[in-house]
N, C-alpha and C positions, 0 to 999 in steps of 0.2 A: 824658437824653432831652429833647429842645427842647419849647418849646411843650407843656407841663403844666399842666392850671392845678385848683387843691384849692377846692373850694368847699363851705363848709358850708352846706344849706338846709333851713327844715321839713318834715320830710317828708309832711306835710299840702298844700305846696308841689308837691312832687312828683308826689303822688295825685291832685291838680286838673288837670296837667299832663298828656295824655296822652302826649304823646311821651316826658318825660322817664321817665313811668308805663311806658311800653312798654319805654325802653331799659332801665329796673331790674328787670323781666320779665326779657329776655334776659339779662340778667347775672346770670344764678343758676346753679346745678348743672342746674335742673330743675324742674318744673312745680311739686313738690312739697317743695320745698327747704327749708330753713327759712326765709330768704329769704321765698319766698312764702307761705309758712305765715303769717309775719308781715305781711306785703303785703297778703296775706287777710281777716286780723286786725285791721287798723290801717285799712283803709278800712270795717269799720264801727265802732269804735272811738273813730277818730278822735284818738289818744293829741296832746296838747299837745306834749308834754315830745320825743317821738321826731325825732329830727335822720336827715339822707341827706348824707355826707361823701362827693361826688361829684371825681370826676378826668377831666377832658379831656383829652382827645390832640387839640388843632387844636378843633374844636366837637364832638366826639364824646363822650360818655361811655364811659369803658374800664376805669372801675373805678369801686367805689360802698364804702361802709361803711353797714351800717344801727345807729344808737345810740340804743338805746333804752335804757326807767328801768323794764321791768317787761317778764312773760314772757306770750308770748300764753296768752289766756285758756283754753286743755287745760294748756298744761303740758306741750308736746309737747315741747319743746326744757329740755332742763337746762344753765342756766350754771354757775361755779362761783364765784359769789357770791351770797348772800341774793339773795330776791324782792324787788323794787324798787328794786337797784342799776343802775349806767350798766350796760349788757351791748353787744356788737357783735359784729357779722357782716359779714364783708370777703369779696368777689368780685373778682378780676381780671380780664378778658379773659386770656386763654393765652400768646396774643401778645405781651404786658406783662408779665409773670409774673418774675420773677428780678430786679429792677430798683430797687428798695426803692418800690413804688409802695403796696402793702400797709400796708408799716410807714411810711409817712408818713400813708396813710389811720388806722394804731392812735394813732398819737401826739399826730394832729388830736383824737380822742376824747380820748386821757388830756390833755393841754393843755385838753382844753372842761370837766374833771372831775379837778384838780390834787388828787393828792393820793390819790386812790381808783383801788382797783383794778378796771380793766373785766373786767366778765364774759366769757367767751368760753365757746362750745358746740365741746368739740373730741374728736370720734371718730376720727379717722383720726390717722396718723404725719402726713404733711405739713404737716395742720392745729398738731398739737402741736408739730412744728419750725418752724413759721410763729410762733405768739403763742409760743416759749419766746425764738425772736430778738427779734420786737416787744418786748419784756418788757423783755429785756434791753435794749434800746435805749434805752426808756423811763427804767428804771433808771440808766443811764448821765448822762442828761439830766438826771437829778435827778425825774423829774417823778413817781414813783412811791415811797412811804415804804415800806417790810417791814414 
């Protein structure tokens, strides 16, 4: 797909931003997603550490990665790494979906954190066939130790 462009930004950056604030809204499952559970979290928060590995299509955002180094503070989301490791949450547009947009947004993470494995929150089958590709990709790259 032409015209892509990966940009990693604070997501503190974000949060100040309303438009880009708005569009990482809509790019979630759902109001109460984890996504926004974290969105929720992180604007009173304020976490330093938390990155938004965003994807344009032309000036549009069509996919987001949220990468963060700690779990919101319930505990509502389980990753499956220690508390205060890198962890992420990837969003597509639907429309973008199949295309390795995803797993470019995983590898931007594992590439900004060599060496360690990112957490991920995965209940569903798609989710699980989603990061056991990324993984594998990652691994491929080298960018990931066993």
């Amino acid at each position: 797909m032409d015209q892509l462009r990966l940009e990693v930004v604070p997501l503190l950056d974000c949060l100040a931003n309303p438009i880009v604030h708005g569009y990482l809204r809509e790019l979630t499952l759902h109001s109460r997603s984890g996504m926004n559970v974290f969105l929720n979290d992180f604007s009173k928060t304020k976490p330093l550490t938390a990155k938004a590995i965003l994807v344009y299509h032309q000036d549009k955002i069509i996919a987001w990665g949220l990468l963060a180094y700690q779990v919101d503070g319930w505990q509502r989301i389980e990753f499956d790494v220690p508390l205060n490791e890198p962890n992420i949450q990837i969003y597509v547009a639907k429309e973008y979906r199949r295309k390795g947009i995803g797993t470019a947004i995983y590898l931007k993470a594992q590439e900004l954190n060599p060496g360690k494995k990112i957490g991920i929150s995965s209940d569903t089958l798609e989710r699980d066939m989603f990061f056991a590709h990324a993984r594998a990709q990652a691994a491929k790259l080298n960018q990931v130790k066993d």
